[in-house]
Structure formats: structure tokens, C-alpha cells
C-alpha positions in Angstrom: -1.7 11.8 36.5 0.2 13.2 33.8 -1.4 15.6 32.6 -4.9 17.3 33.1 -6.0 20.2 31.2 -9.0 22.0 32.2 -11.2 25.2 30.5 -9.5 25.6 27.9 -10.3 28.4 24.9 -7.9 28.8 22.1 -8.6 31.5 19.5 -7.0 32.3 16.0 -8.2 35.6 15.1 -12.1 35.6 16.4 -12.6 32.3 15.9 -12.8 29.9 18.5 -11.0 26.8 17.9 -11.5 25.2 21.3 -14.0 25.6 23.2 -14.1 24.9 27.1 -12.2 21.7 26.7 -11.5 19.4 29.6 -9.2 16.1 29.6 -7.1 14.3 32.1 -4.2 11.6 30.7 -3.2 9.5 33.4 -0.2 7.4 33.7 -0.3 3.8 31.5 -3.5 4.4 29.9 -4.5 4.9 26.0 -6.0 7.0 24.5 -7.7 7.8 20.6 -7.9 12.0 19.6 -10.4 11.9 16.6 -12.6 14.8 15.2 -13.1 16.0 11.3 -10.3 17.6 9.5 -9.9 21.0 10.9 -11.7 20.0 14.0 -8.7 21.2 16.2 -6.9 18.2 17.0 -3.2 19.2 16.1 -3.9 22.4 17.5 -4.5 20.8 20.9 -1.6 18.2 20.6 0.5 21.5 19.7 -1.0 23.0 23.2 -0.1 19.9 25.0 3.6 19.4 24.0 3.9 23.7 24.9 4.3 24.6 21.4 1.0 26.5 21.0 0.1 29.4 23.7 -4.0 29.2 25.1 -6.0 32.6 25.8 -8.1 30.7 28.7 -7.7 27.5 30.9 -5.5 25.9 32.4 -2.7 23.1 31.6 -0.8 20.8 34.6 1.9 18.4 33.4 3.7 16.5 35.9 6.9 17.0 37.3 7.9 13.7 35.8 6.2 13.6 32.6 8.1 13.0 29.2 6.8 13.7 25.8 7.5 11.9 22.7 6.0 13.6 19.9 5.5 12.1 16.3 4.4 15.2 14.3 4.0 14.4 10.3 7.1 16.5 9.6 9.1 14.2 11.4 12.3 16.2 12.4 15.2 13.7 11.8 18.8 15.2 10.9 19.0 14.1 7.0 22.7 14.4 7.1 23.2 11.4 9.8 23.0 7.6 8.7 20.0 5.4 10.2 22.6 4.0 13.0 23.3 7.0 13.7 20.0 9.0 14.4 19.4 6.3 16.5 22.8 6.1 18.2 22.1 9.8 19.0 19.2 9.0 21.2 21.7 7.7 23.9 24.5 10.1 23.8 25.3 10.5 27.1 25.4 6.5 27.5 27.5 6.1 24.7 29.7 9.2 26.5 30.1 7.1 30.1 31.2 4.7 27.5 33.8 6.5 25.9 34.6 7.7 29.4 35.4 4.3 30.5 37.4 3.4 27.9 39.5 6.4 28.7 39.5 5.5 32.8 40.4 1.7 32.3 43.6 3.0 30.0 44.3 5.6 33.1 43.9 2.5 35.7 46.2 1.0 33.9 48.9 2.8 33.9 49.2 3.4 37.2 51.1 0.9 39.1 50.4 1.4 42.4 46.5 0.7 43.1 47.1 2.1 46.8 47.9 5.6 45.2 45.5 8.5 45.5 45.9 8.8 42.1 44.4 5.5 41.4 41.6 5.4 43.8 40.4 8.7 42.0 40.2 7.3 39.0 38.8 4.4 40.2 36.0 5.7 41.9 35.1 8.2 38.7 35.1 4.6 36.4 32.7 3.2 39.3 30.3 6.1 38.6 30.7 5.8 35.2 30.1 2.5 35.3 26.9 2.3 37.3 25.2 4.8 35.6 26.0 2.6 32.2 24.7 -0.5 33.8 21.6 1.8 34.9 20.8 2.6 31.7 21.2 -0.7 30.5 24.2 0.2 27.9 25.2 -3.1 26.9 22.1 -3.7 25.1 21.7 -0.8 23.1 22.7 -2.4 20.1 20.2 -4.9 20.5 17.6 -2.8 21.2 18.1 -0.4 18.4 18.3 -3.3 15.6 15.0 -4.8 17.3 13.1 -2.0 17.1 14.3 -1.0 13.5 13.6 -4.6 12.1 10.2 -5.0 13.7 9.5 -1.3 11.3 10.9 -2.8 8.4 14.7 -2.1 8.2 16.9 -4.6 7.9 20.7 -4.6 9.3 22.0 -4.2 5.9 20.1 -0.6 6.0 21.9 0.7 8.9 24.3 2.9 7.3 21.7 4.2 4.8 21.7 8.5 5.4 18.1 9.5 6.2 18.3 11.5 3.0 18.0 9.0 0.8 14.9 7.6 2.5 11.1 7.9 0.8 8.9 10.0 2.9 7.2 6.9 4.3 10.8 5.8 5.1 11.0 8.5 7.1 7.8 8.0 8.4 8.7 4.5 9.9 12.3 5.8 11.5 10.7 8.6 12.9 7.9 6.1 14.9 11.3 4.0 15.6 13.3 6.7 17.0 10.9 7.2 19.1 9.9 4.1 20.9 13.8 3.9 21.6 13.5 7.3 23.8 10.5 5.4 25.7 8.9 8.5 27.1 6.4 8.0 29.4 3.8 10.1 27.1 3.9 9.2 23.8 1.9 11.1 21.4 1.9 9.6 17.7 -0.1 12.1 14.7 -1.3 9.6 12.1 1.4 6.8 12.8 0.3 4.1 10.5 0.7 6.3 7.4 3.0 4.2 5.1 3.3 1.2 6.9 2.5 -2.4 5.7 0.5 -5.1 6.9 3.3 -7.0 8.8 4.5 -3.7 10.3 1.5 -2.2 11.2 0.9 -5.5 13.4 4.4 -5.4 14.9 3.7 -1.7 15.9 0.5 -2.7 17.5 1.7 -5.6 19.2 4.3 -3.0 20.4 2.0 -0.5 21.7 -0.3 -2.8 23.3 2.6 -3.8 25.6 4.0 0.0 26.1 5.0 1.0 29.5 3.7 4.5 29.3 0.7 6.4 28.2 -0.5 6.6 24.6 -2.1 9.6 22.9 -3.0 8.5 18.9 -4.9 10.7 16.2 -5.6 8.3 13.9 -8.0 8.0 10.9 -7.2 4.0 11.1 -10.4 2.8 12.6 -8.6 -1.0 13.2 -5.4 0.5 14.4 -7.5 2.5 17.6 -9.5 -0.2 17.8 -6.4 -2.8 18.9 -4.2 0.4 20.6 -6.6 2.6 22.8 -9.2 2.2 25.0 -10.4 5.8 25.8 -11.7 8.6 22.7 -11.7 11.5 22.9 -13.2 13.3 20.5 -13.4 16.6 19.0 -16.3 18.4 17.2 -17.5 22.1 17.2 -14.1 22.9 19.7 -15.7 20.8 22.5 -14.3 17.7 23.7 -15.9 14.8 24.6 -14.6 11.6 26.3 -15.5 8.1 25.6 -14.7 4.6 28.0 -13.5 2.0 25.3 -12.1 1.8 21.5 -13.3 3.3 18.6 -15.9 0.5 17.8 -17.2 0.9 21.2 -17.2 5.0 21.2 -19.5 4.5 18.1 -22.0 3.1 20.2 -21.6 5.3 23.1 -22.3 8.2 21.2 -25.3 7.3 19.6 -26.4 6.3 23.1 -24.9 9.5 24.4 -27.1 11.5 21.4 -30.4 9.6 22.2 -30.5 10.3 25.9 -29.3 13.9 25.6 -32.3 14.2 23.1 -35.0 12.2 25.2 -33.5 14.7 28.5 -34.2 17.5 26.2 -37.5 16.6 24.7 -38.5 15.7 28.3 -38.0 19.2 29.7 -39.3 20.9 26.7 -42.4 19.0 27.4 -42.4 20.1 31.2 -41.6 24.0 30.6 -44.5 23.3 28.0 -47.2 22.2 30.7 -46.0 24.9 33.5 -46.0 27.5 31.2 -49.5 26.5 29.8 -50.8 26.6 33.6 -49.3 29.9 34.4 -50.6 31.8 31.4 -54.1 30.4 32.0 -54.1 30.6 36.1 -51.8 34.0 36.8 -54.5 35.9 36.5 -57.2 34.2 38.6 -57.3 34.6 42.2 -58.1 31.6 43.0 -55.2 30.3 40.9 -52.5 32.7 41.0 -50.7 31.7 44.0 -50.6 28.4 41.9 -49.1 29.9 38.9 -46.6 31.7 40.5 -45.2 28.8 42.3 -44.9 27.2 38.7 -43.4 30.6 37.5 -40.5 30.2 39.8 -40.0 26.6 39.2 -39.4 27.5 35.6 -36.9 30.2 36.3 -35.1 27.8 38.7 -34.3 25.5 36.1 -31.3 24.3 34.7 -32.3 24.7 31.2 -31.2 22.0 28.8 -29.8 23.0 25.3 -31.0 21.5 22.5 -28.5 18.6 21.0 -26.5 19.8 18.1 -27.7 17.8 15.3 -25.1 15.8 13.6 -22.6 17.3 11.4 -22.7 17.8 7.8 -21.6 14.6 6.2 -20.8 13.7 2.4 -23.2 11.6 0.1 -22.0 9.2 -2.3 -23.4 6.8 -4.2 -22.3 5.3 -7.7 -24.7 3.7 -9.7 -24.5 1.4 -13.0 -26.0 2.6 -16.0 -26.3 -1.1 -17.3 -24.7 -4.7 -16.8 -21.2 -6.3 -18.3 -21.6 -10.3 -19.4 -20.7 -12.1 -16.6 -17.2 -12.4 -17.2 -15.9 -9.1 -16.1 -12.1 -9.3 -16.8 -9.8 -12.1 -17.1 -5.7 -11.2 -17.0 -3.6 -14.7 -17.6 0.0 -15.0 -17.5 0.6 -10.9 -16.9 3.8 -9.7 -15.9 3.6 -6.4 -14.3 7.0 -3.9 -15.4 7.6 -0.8 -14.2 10.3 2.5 -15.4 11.9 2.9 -18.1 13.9 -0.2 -17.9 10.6 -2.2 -17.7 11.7 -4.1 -14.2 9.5 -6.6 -13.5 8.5 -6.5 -10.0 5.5 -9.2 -10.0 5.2 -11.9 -12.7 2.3 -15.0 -13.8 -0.7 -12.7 -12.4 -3.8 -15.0 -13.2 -7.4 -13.2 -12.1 -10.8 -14.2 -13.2 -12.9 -11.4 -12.2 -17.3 -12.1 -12.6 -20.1 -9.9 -12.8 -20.7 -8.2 -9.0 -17.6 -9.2 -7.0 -15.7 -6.6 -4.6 -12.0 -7.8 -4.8 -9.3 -6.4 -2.5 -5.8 -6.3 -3.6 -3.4 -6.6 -0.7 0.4 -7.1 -0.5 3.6 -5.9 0.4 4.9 -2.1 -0.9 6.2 -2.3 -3.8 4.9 -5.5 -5.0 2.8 -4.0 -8.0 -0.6 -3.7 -6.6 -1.3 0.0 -8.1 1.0 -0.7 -11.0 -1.0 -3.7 -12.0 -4.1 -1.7 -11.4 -2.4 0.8 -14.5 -1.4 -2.3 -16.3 -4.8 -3.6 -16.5 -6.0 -0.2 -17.6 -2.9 -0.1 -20.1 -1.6 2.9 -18.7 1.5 1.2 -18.5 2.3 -1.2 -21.4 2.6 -4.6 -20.7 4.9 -7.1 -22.7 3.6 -10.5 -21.3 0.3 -12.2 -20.7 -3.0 -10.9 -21.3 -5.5 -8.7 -20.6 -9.6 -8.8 -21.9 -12.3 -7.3 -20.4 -16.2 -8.5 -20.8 -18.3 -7.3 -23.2 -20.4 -4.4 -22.9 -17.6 -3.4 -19.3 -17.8 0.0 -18.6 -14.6 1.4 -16.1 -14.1 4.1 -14.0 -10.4 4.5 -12.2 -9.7 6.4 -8.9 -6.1 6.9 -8.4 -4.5 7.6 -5.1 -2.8 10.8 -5.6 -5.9 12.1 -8.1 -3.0 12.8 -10.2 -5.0 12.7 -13.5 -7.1 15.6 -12.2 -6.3 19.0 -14.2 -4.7 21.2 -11.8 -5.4 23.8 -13.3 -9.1 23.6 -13.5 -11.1 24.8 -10.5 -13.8 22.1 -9.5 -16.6 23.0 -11.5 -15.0 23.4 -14.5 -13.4 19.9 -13.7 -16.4 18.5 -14.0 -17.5 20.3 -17.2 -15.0 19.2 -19.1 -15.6 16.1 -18.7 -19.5 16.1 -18.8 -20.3 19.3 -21.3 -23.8 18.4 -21.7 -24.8 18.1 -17.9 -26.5 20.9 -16.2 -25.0 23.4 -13.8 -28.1 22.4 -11.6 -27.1 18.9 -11.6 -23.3 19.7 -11.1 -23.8 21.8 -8.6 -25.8 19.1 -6.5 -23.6 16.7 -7.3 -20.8 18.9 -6.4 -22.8 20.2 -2.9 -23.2 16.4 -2.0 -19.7 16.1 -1.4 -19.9 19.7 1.0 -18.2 21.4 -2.1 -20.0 24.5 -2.2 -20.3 27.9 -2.7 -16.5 29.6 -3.3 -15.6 25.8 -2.8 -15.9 25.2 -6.7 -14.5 27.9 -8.1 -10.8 27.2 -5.8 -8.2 25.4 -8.1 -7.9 21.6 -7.9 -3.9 22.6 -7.0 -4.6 24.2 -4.0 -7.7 22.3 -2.8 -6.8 19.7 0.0 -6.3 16.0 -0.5 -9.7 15.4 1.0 -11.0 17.8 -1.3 -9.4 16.4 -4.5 -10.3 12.9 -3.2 -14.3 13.9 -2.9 -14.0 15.7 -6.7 -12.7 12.4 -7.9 -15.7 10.6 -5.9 -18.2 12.9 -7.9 -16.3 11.8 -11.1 -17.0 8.1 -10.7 -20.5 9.1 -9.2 -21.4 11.2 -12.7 -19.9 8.1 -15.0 -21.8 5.3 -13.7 -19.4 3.0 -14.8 -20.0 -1.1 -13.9 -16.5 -1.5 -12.9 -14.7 0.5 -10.6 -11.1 0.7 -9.5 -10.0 2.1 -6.4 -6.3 3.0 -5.4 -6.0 3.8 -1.7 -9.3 5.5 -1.8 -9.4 6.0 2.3 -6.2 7.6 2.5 -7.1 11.4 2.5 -10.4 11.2 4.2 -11.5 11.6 7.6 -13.5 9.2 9.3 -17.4 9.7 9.0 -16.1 10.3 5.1 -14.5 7.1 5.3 -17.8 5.1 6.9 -20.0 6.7 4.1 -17.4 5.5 1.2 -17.5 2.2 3.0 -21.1 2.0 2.7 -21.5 2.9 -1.2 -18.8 0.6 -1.6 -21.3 -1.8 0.1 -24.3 -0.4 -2.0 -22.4 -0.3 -5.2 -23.9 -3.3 -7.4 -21.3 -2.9 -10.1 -17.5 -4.8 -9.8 -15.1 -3.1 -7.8 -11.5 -4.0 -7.7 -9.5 -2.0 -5.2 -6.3 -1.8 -3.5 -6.1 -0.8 0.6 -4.6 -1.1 3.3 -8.0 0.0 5.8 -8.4 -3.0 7.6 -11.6 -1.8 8.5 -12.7 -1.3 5.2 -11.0 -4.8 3.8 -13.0 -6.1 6.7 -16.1 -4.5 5.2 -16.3 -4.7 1.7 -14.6 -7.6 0.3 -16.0 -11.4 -0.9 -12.5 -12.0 -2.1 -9.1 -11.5 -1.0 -6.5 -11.3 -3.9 -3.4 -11.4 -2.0 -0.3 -10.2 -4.7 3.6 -11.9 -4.2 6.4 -11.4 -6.5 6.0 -14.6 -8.1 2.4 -14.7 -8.9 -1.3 -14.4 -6.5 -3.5 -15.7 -4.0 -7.1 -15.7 -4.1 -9.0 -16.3 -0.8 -12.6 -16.1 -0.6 -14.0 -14.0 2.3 -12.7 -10.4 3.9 -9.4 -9.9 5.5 -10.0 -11.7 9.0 -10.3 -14.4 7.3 -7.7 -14.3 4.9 -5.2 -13.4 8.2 -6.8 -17.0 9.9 -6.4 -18.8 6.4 -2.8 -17.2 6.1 -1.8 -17.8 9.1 -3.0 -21.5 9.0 -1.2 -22.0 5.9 2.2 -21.2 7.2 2.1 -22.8 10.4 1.0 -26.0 8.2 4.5 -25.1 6.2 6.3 -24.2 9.3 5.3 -27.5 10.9 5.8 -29.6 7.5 9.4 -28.3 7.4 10.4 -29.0 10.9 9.4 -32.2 10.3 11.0 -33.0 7.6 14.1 -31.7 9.2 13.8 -33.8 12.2 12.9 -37.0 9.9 16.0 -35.9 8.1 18.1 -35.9 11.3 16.9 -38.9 11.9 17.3 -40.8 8.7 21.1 -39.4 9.3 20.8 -41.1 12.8 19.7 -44.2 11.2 22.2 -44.3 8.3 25.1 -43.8 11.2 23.3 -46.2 13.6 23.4 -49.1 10.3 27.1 -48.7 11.1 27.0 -49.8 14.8 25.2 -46.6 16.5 23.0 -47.2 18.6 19.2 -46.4 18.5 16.3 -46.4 21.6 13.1 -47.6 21.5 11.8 -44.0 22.4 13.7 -42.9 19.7 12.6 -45.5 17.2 9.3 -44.4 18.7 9.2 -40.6 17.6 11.1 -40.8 14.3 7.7 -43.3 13.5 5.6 -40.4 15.0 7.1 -37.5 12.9 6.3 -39.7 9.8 2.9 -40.5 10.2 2.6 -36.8 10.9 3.3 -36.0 7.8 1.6 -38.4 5.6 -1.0 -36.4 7.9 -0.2 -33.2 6.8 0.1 -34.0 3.0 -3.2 -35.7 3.4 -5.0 -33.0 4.9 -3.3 -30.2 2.3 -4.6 -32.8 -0.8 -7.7 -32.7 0.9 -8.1 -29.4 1.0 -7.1 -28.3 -2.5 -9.3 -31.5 -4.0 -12.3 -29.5 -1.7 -11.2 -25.8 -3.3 -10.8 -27.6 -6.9 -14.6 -29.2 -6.5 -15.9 -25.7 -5.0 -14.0 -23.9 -8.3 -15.6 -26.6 -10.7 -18.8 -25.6 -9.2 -19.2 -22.5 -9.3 -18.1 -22.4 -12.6 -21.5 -24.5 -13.8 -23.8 -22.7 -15.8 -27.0 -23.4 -14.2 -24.8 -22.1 -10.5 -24.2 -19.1 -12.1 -27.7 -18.5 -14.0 -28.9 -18.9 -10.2 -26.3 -16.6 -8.5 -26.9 -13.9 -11.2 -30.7 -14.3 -11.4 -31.4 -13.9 -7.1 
């Protein structure tokens, strides 16, 4: 056990933040800290790394137990280089080092190895020496540059200073640091912030196959899913464990919430009945001895309290006031340019968007996805390709940072502004549907939270009724019943949505098509993102396989050519050259195949009388 924490109460002012809470962490085991914003979980993490003093309870940590901590402010010295943050970690390794460079220059310049002398110096380099081997010195290079390249940071970044990083830069170096100090409790507070595909899939990989314990408050529903197998979960300051991942503790609570309810009904029933026959019998003689047998059966019992009912959860839903044509948007040739000096940073984007499609945009950072997403909106200019939208295409835009809120408005009159001849009545409820009420609407957007500013923009889209919508990051400041209620009006919504995430849950979710963005251009794959990861994936092992082939054919054909010239060649070698041809007139056959089957599906669909049936169901 590393930890075990038990009746806990932690107040600010009069107000009770946790509540009686009760946890144990043992050694090599994960676990998931979820709850509501301002539920209390960084308050507890704060309490378990001994920043944050408790009024009640009691905390154990072991004797042996080492925290890593990965707060959002993430603490690195922005004056030192990336090699050197990291470098720092092993100090005193890098010191034995130093010190045995110093001790073999000593040895040798003593002469006689008999001496006293010598043998003291000697035995101080062993010393040295074995506690470098113990701490496995040699490889600290290597482990350093492994670690930094599987979180994106190549060796040409090394001497970067950490000042000069982006905050998600920092982000990512932080996480590495980190799982270089290897502590055996490492407790990471919204880790896959900023991270791509391809590194959020290294980090997992990583964590799966960590040696110590994990603690992880995360809103990434697929990241707890493949990293933890224990929740615990905070709401109303109590804390409630879970056996299993987040998909599993989804279950387990509703099964939790309908048995406490049934227990509860049950009893309420009983008390009910007893209470019935005492205040009809305590009065009879006959019955009274009866009665008060009953009496004291109710005041024995352990009286169960009623369930909280769930909390209060947002409601969205975005409607369509009326139908575009069936082509929604086509953009051909489109170069997408960004800054001043218009640098092109994806090029030949060709999309045909139709009526009713949900299309995810995925790709690397940096690629263009929320520029293009501007471009198509011609909030930035573009200078090649084009760009037309469908008749009769109505389109509302949610940008990540809701930067093109006012923020000098407060809530309400954001709204009014924009819609002058609504109601109050109506903006009120439309306001209160997001839980932005009372003194809620009258706060300025500047100082509202990003889950606050995100839900205003929410009611935007909902009051426009547009029949296109485009969404930039729109998970990214919500917590995660917010984020299972977008997902289902996403679901619901039976306009065109094009949006860019990187929720795997929600790309999981939402999506028929999978528009996959590259600096040279797109790829479209029909389906969500499982299936674009087993179509992906499929692809470049094809490639992969294609090209090892062809460089073992061309080996061979060199093998031949010098073999024409008196070399000799075996029958098994005659043999497998043969094999690795016919294996790829395989492969070309298969990949013609396949894109004659994708052009004959693509000609289909694009029938009339398909679509007239499609759009008529």
C-alpha cells in the first residue's frame, strides 16, 4: 500500500469541499480521479502530494513511496535547454560521473598501485563506480532521447531553451520529465492536453507498461479507458470507488444508483406497513404488545437515505430551421495559407461535403485543420482553389478559444446583441439550459470560465439553427457529463456538421466519415475513427511490406546481375527471389482491387435515383 487516506473533511471557509472521503492506492495499480469542474479533485491531489493541509481524517503514505506530480502549471526552469531539464533529473549520476573522471586521472598518476595512496583512491572510484552502474548511468542518454521522441521531440530539439516552447510544448516535456524520474506514484492532472494522435498512443502504450502506480484526472474518456482500471469519482465532496475503466464505471454506477434506489424504496415501504400497524394497534389491548414490538423494530433500524438524484446537467440541442440542396459544400484544389507571409502549410484540399453527413477532421498539429476551417469560412483569404457552398446553406461556426465572443459583454447581453428581437423569457431559458443562471448572466464573458464561454457559444449555435455547423475542438473545456450530452446532440443534430477533434470518444461517436488532413492534400475514409486507425494501419503495413519487397527483389536483381558474371546462385535462393515477386504482383493486385471497388462504390453513390433514396428514408 501506498497510500490510504481515510475520513477525510476539507473546508474553505464554511464550505465543505470533501466530505468523509475514503481511498486506498496500492502499489502497481491504476487509477481514474473524475468528478464535475469544481468537484474537488485538485484539491485532493493537492492533499495527497502534502501541499494542501485537512481539518479532519487521516493520510498514511509509505515509507517508500515517491510522487511524481504533473500539475497544469508545469514547473520547468525556462532558462535551461530541453537536454538539460532532463539531464538535471540525474544529477547526482552525472556527479559519480564527473567524480570518476577525476579518480581515474588520480589513479593514474600514481605509480605505485601498492601505495596507500592508491588503494584509497581506488576503493572511492569502486564506490563511485557501483553506484553508477546501479543506476544504470551508461544509458541515460538513451533513455532520455527515447522518452523525448516517443512525445514528439526530435534530437535536433535538444538544445531548444524551454522558453521558447508553446504551452503544449511544455506540456509534453513536463509528462517527459517525468516518466524519466520513474516514481513509484505518478499522478498526472489532465495529461493528454495538447498531444497528438501518434503521441497520445505512445503515452498510453507507455503507461500501460509502467512499473508503478498511476493516479490520472482526465476528461479523455478513451485515454482512462486504455490507462486505468479503478474510478474514483467525486461528486457532492464524497468519493466513490469503481472496479474497472471509465466505460465500465458508467455501468456500475447506474447499477450502483438503481439498487441503492430499490434498497431505499424497499425500506420506505417496510417503515410504511410497521408504522401503519402501530398507529392502528398501540392503543388496543389486545394489540399493543404487538405494536410496540413493531415500534422498536423501527427505532432499531438503520435508516437508509434517500439517493441523491443526479446532478444538474446541461441541455443542448441544435435544430435546422430548413434544408440546403444536397450538395453542402464542395472546396477543389484549396491551398490553405496562414500569417502574414501567407505560408502554405497544407495544399490540393478536395472535399465534397452532402446534405446530412458528420465529417471529422483529424491530423497532425499544425497541419491546417482549424485554419482550413477559417478558410472555408473566408476568415482567412485564400489565393488558390475554390470554395462554394449549396444553395439555400445556412452556417454556424464554434471556434475553440470562443475568441469571437465580445469580452466585454456579460452573457445575456451577448446574446441580445445578436438576437434583438428574442424575448428575455426565451433567452433566459435558453441561457438556464446550459446552468447559466441567476448572477451567472450578468458576469462578463472575460472572466467567465472556458466551460462557461464554451456553453454561451453552445446557446449561440442552439438560437441560429443553422444547417451546417462547424466545430473547432468543441470538447476541450468541458467536463464529462457536458461532454456525453454534446456528444449526443451532435448525434441528434440532422443538419451537416464538419468538426475538428481530437476526443477519440467522440470521433468514435459521431462521425460517418473520416477526413484525415496531410501537408500535401486529404484522406477521406468512410466510417468513425476505429476504423479509420484499422484502415490506416492496414494501408501502411501494405506500403511497409511493398517496399521491403521491392528492396529485397532489388538485392536480388543485384545478386543476379553479379551472379551473370560467374556468381553463384542456390536453388533456395532462386526459390525466394521468385516468391517475393509473385508477392507483389499480389500486392498491386489486391491495392487495384481495392481502389477499382472504392471507385465503383464513389460512382454509386453519386446516382441520382441512390441519392433520391438516401435523402427521401
Amino acid at each position: 500500500m501506498l497510500i490510504s487516506i481515510s475520513n477525510l473533511h476539507k473546508y474553505f471557509g464554511e464550505f465543505e469541499v470533501l466530505k468523509d472521503v475514503n481511498l486506498t492506492i496500492e502499489d502497481r495499480s491504476r487509477y481514474g480521479l473524475i468528478g464535475v469542474n469544481g468537484a474537488g479533485k485538485s484539491t485532493l491531489l493537492s492533499i495527497i502530494n502534502g501541499e494542501l493541509y485537512y481539518e479532519e481524517g487521516q493520510v498514511y503514505k509509505s515509507p517508500q513511496l515517491s510522487i511524481g506530480y504533473l500539475k497544469q502549471n508545469t514547473g520547468l526552469n525556462r532558462e535551461a535547454t530541453i537536454l538539460e531539464e532532463m539531464r538535471s533529473i540525474f544529477s547526482d549520476v552525472l556527479k559519480a560521473e564527473e567524480d570518476m573522471r577525476r579518480l581515474e586521472i588520480e589513479m593514474g598518476n600514481i605509480s605505485d598501485h601498492d601505495a596507500d595512496e592508491y588503494k584509497t583512491v581506488a576503493a572511492e572510484y569502486a564506490r563511485r563506480q557501483a553506484y553508477f552502474d546501479s543506476k544504470d548511468g551508461y544509458n541515460i542518454d538513451v533513455k532520455i532521447k527515447t522518452i523525448l521522441n516517443g512525445m514528439g521531440f526530435k534530437d535536433k530539439d535538444l538544445d531548444m531553451e524551454i522558453s521558447s516552447l508553446s504551452g503544449g510544448e511544455k506540456t509534453r516535456l513536463a509528462i517527459a520529465k517525468l516518466l524519466l524520474e520513474e516514481p513509484n506514484l505518478l499522478i498526472l492532472d489532465e495529461p493528454t492536453n495538447h498531444l497528438d494522435f501518434k503521441t497520445l498512443n505512445w503515452l498510453e502504450e507507455y503507461l500501460i507498461n509502467y512499473k508503478g502506480s498511476l493516479l490520472i484526472v482526465s476528461h479523455d474518456r478513451y485515454f482512462l479507458d486504455k490507462t486505468v482500471d479503478n474510478i474514483f469519482e467525486l461528486e457532492r465532496g464524497r468519493l466513490t470507488s469503481y472496479k474497472g475503466n471509465y466505460s465500465k464505471y458508467l455501468i456500475l454506477k447506474e447499477e450502483r444508483k438503481q439498487r441503492l434506489l430499490k434498497e431505499y424504496e424497499a425500506q420506505q415501504n417496510e417503515l410504511s406497513q410497521l408504522q401503519a400497524y402501530v398507529d392502528k394497534n398501540i392503543a388496543r389491548a389486545s394489540t399493543s404488545a404487538s405494536a410496540k414490538s413493531r415500534l422498536k423494530t423501527i427505532e432499531n433500524m438503520d435508516i437508509i437515505d434517500k439517493p441523491d438524484g443526479d446532478l444538474k446537467r446541461i441541455k443542448l440541442k441544435f435544430d435546422i430551421v430548413r434544408e440546403p440542396y444536397k450538395d453542402v459544400l464542395t472546396v477543389s484544389d484549396l491551398d490553405v495559407c496562414v500569417g502574414e507571409e501567407k505560408k502554405t502549410i497544407c495544399r490540393n484540399i478536395n472535399l465534397s461535403v452532402k446534405r446530412g453527413e458528420k465529417i471529422a477532421l483529424i491530423g497532425d498539429n499544425g497541419v491546417g485543420k482549424s485554419s482550413f476551417l477559417k478558410t472555408i469560412l473566408d476568415i482567412i483569404p485564400h489565393e488558390k482553389g475554390e470554395i462554394v457552398w449549396g444553395k439555400n446553406t445556412t452556417v454556424s461556426y464554434y471556434e475553440q478559444e470562443n475568441l469571437n465572443l465580445n469580452p466585454d459583454n456579460v452573457a445575456i447581453d451577448e446574446l441580445w446583441d445578436r438576437f434583438p428581437d428574442i424575448p428575455e423569457a426565451r433567452i433566459r431559458r435558453v441561457l438556464g439550459s446550459v446552468l447559466l443562471t441567476k448572477e451567472d448572466v450578468y458576469k462578463p464573458v472575460k472572466v467567465i470560465s472556458g466551460g462557461e464561454r464554451a456553453k454561451l457559444a453552445f446557446c449561440i449555435i442552439m438560437l441560429e439553427k443553422s444547417n451546417v455547423i462547424l466545430f473547432d475542438e468543441p470538447t476541450n473545456h468541458l467536463d464529462l457529463p457536458s461532454k456525453e450530452i454534446l456528444e449526443k446532440a451532435m448525434q441528434d443534430y440532422e443538419g451537416t456538421l464538419i468538426f475538428v477533434s481530437h476526443d477519440r470518444y467522440l470521433l468514435n461517436k459521431v462521425p460517418d466519415k473520416i477526413i484525415e488532413m496531410k501537408p500535401d492534400g486529404v484522406l477521406a475514409f468512410d466510417g468513425n475513427f476505429e476504423y479509420y486507425k484499422e484502415r490506416s494501419q492496414f494501408l501502411e503495413n501494405q506500403a511497409a511490406e511493398k517496399a521491403a519487397l521491392n528492396k529485397e527483389s532489388n538485392r536480388s536483381n543485384r545478386s543476379s546481375d553479379e551472379n551473370k558474371d560467374g556468381g553463384y546462385r542456390s536453388k533456395e535462393q532462386r526459390r525466394l527471389d521468385a516468391q517475393r515477386k509473385n508477392r507483389i504482383k499480389e500486392l498491386e493486385t489486391l491495392i487495384a482491387e481495392k481502389e477499382n471497388e472504392n471507385t465503383e462504390l464513389e460512382t454509386d453513390m453519386a446516382k441520382e435515383e441512390v441519392n433520391t433514396d438516401y435523402f427521401n428514408v
